[in-house]
Every structure is written in C-alpha cells, then in structure tokens.
C-alpha positions in Angstrom: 38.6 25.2 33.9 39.3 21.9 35.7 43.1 21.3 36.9 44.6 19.2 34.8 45.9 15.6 36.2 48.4 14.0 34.4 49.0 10.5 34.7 51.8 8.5 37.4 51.5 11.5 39.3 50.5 11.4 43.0 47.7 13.3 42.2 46.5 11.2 39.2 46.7 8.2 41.8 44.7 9.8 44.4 42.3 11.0 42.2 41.8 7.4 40.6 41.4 6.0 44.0 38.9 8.1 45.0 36.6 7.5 42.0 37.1 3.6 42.4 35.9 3.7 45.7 32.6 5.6 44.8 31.7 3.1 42.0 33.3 0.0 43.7 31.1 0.7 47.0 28.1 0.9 45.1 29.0 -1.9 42.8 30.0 -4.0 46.0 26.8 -3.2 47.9 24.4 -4.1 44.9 26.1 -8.0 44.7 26.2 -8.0 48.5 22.9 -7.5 49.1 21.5 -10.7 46.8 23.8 -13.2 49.4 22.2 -11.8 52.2 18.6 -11.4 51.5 17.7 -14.9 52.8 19.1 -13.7 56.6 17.2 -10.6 55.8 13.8 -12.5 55.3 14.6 -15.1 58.5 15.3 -11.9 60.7 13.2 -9.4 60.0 10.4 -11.9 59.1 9.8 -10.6 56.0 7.7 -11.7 53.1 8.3 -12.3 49.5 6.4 -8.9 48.6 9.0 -7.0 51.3 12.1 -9.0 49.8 11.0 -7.2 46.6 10.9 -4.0 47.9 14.5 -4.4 49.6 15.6 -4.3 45.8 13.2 -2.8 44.1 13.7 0.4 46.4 17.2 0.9 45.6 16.8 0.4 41.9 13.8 2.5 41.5 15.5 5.3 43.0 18.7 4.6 40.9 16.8 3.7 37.6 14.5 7.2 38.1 17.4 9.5 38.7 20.4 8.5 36.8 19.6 10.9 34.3 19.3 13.8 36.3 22.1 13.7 38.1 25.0 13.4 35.8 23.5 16.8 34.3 23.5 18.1 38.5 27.4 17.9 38.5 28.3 19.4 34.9 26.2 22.6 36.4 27.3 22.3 40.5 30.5 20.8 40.4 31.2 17.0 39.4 33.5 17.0 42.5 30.6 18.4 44.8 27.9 16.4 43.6 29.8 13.0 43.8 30.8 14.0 47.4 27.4 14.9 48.0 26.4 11.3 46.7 29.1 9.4 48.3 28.2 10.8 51.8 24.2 10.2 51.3 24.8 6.8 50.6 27.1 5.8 53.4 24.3 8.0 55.7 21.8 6.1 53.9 24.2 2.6 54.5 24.3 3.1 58.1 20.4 3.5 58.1 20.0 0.6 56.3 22.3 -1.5 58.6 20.4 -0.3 62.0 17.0 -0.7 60.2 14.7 -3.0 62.7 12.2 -3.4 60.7 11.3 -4.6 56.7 9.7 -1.2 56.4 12.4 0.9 57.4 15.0 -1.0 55.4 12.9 -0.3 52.6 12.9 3.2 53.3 16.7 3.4 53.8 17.0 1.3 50.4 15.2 4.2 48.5 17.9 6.9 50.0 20.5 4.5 49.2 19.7 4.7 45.5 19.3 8.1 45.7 23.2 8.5 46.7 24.1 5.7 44.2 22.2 7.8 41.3 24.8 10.9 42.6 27.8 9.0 42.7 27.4 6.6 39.7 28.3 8.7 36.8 30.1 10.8 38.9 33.5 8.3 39.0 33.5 8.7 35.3 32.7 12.0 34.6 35.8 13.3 36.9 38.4 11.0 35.4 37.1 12.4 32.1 37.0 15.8 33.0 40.5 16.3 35.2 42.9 14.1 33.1 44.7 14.9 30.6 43.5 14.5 27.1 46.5 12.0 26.3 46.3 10.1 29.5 42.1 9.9 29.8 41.9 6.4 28.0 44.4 4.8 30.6 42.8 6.6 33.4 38.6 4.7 32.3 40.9 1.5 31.5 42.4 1.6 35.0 39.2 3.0 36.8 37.0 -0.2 35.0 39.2 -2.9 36.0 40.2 -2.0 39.5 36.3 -1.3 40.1 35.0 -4.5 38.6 37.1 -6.2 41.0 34.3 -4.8 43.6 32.0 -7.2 41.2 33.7 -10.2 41.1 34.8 -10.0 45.4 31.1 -8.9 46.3 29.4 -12.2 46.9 32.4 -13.8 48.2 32.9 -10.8 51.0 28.8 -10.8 51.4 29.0 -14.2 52.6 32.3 -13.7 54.7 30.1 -10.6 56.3 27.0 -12.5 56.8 28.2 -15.4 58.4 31.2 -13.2 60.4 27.8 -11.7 62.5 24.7 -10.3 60.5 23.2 -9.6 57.2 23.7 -5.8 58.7 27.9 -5.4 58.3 26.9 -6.3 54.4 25.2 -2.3 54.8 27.9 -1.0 57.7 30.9 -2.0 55.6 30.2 1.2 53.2 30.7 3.7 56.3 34.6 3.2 56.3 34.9 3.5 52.5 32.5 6.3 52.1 34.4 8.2 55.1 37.7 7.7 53.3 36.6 8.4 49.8 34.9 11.5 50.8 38.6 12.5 52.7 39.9 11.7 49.2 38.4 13.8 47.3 38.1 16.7 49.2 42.2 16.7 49.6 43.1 15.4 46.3 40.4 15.7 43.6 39.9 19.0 41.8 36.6 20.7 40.8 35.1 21.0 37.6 31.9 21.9 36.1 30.3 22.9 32.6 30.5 26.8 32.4 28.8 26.6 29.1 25.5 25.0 31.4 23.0 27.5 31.8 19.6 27.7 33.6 18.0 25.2 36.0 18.2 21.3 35.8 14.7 19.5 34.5 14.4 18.1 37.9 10.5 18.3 37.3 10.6 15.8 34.9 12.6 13.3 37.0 10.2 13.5 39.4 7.4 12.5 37.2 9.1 9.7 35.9 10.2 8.6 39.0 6.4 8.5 40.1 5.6 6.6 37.1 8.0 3.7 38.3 7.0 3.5 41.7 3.4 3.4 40.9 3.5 0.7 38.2 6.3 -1.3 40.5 4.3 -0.7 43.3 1.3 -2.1 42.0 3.0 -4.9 40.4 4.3 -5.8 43.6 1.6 -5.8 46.0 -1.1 -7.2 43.2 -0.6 -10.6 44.4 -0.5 -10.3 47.7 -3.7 -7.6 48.3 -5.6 -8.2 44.9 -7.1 -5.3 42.8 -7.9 -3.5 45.9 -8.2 0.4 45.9 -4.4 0.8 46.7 -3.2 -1.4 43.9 -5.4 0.3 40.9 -4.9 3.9 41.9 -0.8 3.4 42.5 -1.1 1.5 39.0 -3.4 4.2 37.2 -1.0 6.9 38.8 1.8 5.3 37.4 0.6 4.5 34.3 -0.5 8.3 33.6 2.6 9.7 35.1 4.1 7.5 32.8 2.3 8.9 29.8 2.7 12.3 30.7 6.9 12.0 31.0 6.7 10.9 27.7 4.4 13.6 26.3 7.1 16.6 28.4 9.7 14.8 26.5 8.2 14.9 22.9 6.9 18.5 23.4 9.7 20.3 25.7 12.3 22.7 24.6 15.2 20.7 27.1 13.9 17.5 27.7 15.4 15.1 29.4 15.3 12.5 26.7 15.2 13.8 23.0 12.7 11.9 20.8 15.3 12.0 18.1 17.6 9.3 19.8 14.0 6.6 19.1 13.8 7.6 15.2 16.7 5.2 14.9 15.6 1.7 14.9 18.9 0.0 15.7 19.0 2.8 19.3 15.7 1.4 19.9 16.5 -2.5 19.4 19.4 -2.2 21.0 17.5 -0.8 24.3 14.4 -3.6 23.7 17.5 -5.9 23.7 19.0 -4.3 27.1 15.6 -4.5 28.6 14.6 -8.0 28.6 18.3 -9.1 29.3 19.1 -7.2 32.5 15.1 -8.1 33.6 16.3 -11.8 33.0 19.6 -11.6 34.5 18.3 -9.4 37.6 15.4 -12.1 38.2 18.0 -15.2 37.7 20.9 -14.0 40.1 18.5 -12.6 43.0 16.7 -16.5 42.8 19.5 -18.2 42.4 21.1 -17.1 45.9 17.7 -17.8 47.5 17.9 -21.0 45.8 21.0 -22.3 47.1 21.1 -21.5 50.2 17.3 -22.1 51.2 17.0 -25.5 48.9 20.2 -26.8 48.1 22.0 -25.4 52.0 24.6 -23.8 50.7 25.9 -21.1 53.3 26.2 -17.3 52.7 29.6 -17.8 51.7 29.2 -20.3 49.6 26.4 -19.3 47.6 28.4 -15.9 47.2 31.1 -17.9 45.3 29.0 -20.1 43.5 28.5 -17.3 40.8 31.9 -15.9 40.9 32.7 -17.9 38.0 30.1 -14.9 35.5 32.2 -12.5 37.3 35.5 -13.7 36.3 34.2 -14.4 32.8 33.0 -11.2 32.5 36.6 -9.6 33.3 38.2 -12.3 31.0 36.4 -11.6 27.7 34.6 -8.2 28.0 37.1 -6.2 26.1 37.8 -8.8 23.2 34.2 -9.4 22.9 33.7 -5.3 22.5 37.0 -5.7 20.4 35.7 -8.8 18.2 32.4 -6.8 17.3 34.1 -3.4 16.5 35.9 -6.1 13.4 32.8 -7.9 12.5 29.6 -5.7 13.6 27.9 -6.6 16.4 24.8 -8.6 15.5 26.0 -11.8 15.6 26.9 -11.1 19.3 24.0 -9.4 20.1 21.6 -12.2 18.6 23.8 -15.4 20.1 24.6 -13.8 23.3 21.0 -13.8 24.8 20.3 -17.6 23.2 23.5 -18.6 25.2 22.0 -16.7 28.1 19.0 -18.4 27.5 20.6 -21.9 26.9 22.4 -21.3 30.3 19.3 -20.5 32.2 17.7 -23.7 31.0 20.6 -26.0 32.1 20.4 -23.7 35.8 16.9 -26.1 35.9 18.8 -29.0 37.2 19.9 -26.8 40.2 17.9 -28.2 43.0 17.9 -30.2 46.0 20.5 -33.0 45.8 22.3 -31.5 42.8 26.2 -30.7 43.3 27.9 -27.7 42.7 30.0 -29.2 39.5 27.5 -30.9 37.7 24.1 -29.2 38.3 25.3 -25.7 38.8 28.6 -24.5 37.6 27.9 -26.0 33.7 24.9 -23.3 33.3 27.0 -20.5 35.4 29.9 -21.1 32.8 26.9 -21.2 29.9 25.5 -18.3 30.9 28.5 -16.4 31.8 30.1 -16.8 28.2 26.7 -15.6 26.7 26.9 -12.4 28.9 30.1 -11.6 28.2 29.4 -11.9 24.1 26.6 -9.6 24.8 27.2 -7.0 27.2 30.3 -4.7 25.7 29.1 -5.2 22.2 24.9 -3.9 23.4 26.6 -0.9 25.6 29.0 0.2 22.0 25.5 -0.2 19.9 23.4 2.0 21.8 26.6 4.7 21.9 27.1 4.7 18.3 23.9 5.0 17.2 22.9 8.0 18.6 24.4 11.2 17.5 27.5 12.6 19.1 26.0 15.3 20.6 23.4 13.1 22.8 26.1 10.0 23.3 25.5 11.2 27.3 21.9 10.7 27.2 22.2 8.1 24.9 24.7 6.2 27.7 22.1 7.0 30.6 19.1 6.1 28.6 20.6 2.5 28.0 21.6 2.2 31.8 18.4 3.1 33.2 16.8 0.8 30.8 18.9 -1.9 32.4 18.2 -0.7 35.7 14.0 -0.9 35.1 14.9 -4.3 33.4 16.1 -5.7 36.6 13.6 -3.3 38.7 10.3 -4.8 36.8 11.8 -8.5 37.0 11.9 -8.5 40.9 8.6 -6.7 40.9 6.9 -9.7 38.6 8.9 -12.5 38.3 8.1 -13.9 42.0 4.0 -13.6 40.9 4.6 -15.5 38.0 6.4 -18.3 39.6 4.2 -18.7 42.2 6.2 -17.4 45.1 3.7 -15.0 47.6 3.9 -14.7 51.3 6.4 -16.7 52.8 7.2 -19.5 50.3 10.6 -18.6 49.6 11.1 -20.3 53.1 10.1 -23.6 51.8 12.8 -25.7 49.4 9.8 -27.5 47.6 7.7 -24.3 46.8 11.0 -22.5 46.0 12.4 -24.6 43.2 9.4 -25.3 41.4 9.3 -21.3 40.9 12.8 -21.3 40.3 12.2 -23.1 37.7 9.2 -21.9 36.2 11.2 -18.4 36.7 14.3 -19.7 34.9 12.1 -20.9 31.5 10.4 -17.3 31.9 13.5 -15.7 31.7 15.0 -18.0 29.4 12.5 -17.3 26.7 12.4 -13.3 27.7 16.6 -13.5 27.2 16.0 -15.1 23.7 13.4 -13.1 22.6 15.7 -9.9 23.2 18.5 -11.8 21.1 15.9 -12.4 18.1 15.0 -9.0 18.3 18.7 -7.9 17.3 18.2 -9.6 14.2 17.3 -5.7 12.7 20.2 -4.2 14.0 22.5 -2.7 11.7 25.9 -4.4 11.6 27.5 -1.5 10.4 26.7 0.8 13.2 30.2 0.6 14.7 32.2 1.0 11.5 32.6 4.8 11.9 33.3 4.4 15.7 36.8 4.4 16.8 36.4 3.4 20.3 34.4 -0.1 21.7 34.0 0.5 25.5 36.7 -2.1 27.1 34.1 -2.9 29.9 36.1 -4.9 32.3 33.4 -4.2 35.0 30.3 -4.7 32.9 28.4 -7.0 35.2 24.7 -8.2 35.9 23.3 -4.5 37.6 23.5 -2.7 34.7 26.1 -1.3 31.4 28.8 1.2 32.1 27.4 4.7 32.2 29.3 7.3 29.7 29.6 11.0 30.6 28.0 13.3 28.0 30.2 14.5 25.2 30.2 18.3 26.8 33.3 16.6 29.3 35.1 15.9 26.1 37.7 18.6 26.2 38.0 20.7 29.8 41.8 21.5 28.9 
C-alpha cells in the first residue's frame, strides 16, 4: 500500500513537481524539436526522407509502447518505472544532442521514445495512486495546467535555444531536468504498485506491434525516395503481416493487450477513426508549417516558435469549458464542428506564403484552427473514456493516445510523398509551399472527413459520466493518457 500524500503538504508539493517535470520534459521536447528541424536538415545535410525519420522515430517508439508500459509500473513500481523512464530519456537526450550524423539522431530518437513511453503515463498514475482520495482531483487539475505550460513555452524556448547556439541545446536542455526530477523522486515520491498484478507483462505482443509500425512506416517512408525495391516491399509485407498477426493475439488471447470488446461499440470506434485522422492532420500541419516559415517566409527559430503560440494558449483557454460544454449537451456537435473548423483553418493557412505577413496570412487560420481544436480535443478524449466499460477505461485511454500518436506517426511518413517534397526540396521556398499547400488541402479534407464521421456517435454517451477530463494541456502530440481504473483506490 502506497503512502498516502495529502494535499499543501511539503510532500504533496514535491511529489507534484516531480511528475510535472517528467511529462513537461517530454511535452517540451516534442514542440521543440518541430522549430528546430530546418537547422537539423542545413547541418546534418539531411534529406526529407531523414527529417521523417527524426520524428517518426520517436513517435513509433512512443505510439508502440505506451500500452505496455503503464501495465510495467502497476506490476514493478510506478515510482521505479517512471525513474527508470525519466533517466533513459535524458541518456537518450544527451545522445541525441551529440549525434553527428542523421543516422545516429535517428537512432537516439527511437531510445528517446522509448523513455517517453516509460514516463508518460507514469506522471499520472503516481498522482493517482499516492494522493489522497479527497485531494486526487486537485492534484490531475494542478499537474495538467502547470505541465501544459511546457506546451504553450516549447516553441518559444526552441527558438531562444536554436538561435542562443545550435539545434543540439533543444536535446541537452532535458539533462538538467531529468537529473533533478530523477533527485525528486527518489527523495520525495513514494512507491506504489498493483499487488493484485500477477504473472508476466504481454511484452511479446508489444513487440509485434511495434514491428508492424516500423515496417509499414518504414516503407512508407523510403517508397519515394528508393521505389518498390526489395527493402521497401519486404519492410512493408513484414509490417503488414506483423500487423495482422497483433490483431489475431488480441482476438484470440486469454490477457491481451487490447480486448476486442472495447471495438463492438461503434461510438469507441468512431471516436478513435475520429482521433486518427485529426492528430495525422494536425501532426502533418504543425511540423510544415515551421519548415514553412522559416525556409519560405524567413521567419527565425524564434519567431516561427511563437507564431503558433496562439493554438497553445487557446487550447489552455477553452479546454475545460469545451469538455464542460459537451458533458451538458453531448458531444457530437463538438466532435462533428471541431474538425470542419480545423479543416476551415487549414484552408485559410493556404495564404501563408512568401510575402504574406504574420497578421493577415497567418495568425487568422492559427486563431481558426486553434478554436476548432479546442472544441474537439477534451470532448473526443471524454468519448472514448465513457464508452468503454469501467473496467478497461485504462486501455481504453492508451488505446485512444496511441491512436493519436500513429495519427501523427503515418502523416510525417506520407504526407511529404503526396505533396511532392523528396530529397532536398524542403530547402527550396518555391517547391516548399506548393506542397504546403497541396499538404494543407490533404489534411483539410482528412480533418473533415473525421468530423463527418462523428455524425454516428451517440450523444448520450456522457450522460452517466460524472467527470469530463479538464485537459488544460491537451495539445497537438496526442490526448491526455488516463491510468487504468485498478489505481482507483490504493488507500
């Protein structure tokens, strides 16, 4: 049994710290990285294809593992495994920051999302598990808004970083948080685990799935560049049949790690199309958009950083009364207009190129599609929760997160393909912003197409829930994980 923490306690703010410092570096590091690919590229040479895999490495490791290891701490020790996670990123930081060459980085991009997998629904999971019943709620709400403030500083402080010396203090900046939050914990944050857990953790099955993503990214990735060459179709093949047989372990096995019940409801499953093709539109928009204004329009690191602070602070504005606003009227309304105002937004992003200026070509689609984000993203998040059954609301949560996170992972992988962008054409303003525009009607019409899809959601799905999560640091990499319902009550 955990120690219990109650709240305005030394301990209570120590403990709170700590966890914001976990989620906030990893939430800090995933909108750093977008200001400073273009540096990346110039310095390391790199092509589209190895920009790709920059991102794509981190969320494939992230998206494949998320699942796994929320279930690692509830049987080892949620204070261990976040540790654990905390260190392996700031090791895998430090790698990332020395890296020399594209490949490398790559490689240290992987490990990096390997430690953000540990940590992620770590945060949560010891606030829920060491607090006190009555002060738990206070404890998220605190935790949410103090870490979304990583989200809304993050391009701002990439662009300070960037221009201060290199693209490589945007990685080196996590050492000195990890240290301290790793000192945290150990002197302030007590253990807890599951007893009731028994047996070993599915980790087979992770792996499988995890090979299904990096096949099918991999060869989505390097199809333009190479062609259908033997590489390309056998990573495909092996990730399409990994693929397949994940999802026969899951429909046959006694534990898996996604039950096949939580799909027999048809607003879960909406709900997660809807997720999908959002996130894959918003991750494809936001890591353009950077490259856009800095390469086409000239905008500095800095500068582009702050360009999109505007979502951000949208986002923290009206996150909890949008969540609020659907618990009173169900949430389909909100779930079909948010994406079209996402949509609408990306549309009016079009007129961003060379000559525009920052008030009237890009802030009136930032302020667009921020308000369509912020109808959608708490009121998707409480959808998915409450239409699963108690028992799986967990899964349910990491299901819908690494949906999210293979939204944004398959969008990087294709969208550069589709609009035209191979090689080194990111480099070049004119080849840039006619597929940044051909990207933004792409995801324009993927964004909408996930809003008309909510049309079959069932508006009454929140009625019986008596919590909408507040979401103050919902942003563009992905929903706010929930810890399984097993954490529910420790004391």
């Amino acid at each position: 049994m955990a120690e219990t923490v109650v709240w305005g306690t030394g301990r209570a703010k120590a403990v709170l710290a700590t966890t914001i410092l976990g989620s906030g570096m990893a939430m800090l590091d995933s909108t750093i990285i977008n200001v400073a690919l273009p540096r990346i590229g110039a310095e390391l040479e790199a092509s589209v294809a190895g920009l790709q895999w920059i991102l794509d490495g981190y969320l494939l490791a992230l998206a494949s593992l998320i699942l796994i290891a929320g279930s690692l701490g509830d049987r080892y020790g949620r204070r261990r495994v976040f540790t654990f996670g905390v260190l392996w990123f700031g090791a895998a930081s430090l790698l990332c920051g020395l890296a020399p060459t594209t490949e490398l980085l790559v490689v240290a991009r992987v490990l990096q999302g390997i430690g953000g997998a540990l940590l992620t629904p770590g945060s949560l999971a010891i606030l829920q598990s060491v607090f006190a019943r009555a002060d738990r709620g206070r404890a998220i709400g605190a935790w949410s808004g103090l870490s979304g403030v990583a989200t809304a500083i993050g391009p701002l402080l990439g662009g300070l970083l960037v221009q201060a010396w290199s693209w490589r203090l945007a990685f080196l900046i996590n050492l000195p948080i990890a240290a301290l939050c790793v000192w945290l914990a150990r002197r302030h944050v007590p253990e807890s685990r599951d007893e009731a857990l028994t047996g070993r953790p599915n980790i087979g099955e992770s792996v499988i799935g995890a090979i299904g993503l990096a096949g099918i990214t991999g060869a989505l990735v390097e199809a333009p560049v190479r062609g259908l060459d033997a590489l390309v179709v056998t990573a495909g093949v092996l990730g399409v049949l990994s693929l397949v047989v994940f999802v026969v372990l899951q429909r046959r096995g006694s534990d898996p790690l996604v039950p096949p019940q939580l799909f027999a409801n048809r607003t879960f499953v909406l709900s997660n199309a809807l997720t999908f093709l959002v996130y894959a539109a918003l991750g494809g928009v936001m890591v353009l958009m950077v490259l856009q204004l800095q390469v086409s329009l000239h905008y500095s690191p800095t500068a582009s950083g702050l360009a999109s602070v505007p979502i951000t602070l949208i986002l923290l504005a009206l996150s909890a009364r949008s969540g609020a606003l659907a618990q009173r009227i169900g949430p389909r309304a909100q779930l079909v207009g948010g994406p079209v105002l996402i949509g609408v937004g990306m549309l009016m992003l079009r007129w961003v190129e060379p000559g525009a200026g920052y008030w009237t070509g890009v802030l009136p689609g930032l302020l667009v599609f921020g308000f369509g984000l912020a109808a959608v993203v708490a009121p998707v998040t409480a959808t998915v929760l409450a239409a699963a059954p108690d028992r799986y609301a967990g899964v349910a949560s990491g299901v819908n997160n690494a949906v999210a996170r293979t939204g944004s992972l398959v969008a990087v992988a294709v969208l550069p393909a589709v609009a035209g962008l191979t090689g080194a054409q990111y480099a070049d303003p004119t080849a840039l912003t006619e597929g940044w525009q051909t990207a933004l009607l792409v995801c324009a019409v993927a964004s909408v197409v996930g809003g008309l899809m909510a049309i079959g959601v069932d508006n009454r799905v929140l009625e019986p829930t008596p919590e909408v999560p507040e979401c103050h640091s919902c942003g563009v990499d992905g929903p706010p994980a929930r810890v399984p319902e097993s954490l529910g009550d420790p004391d």
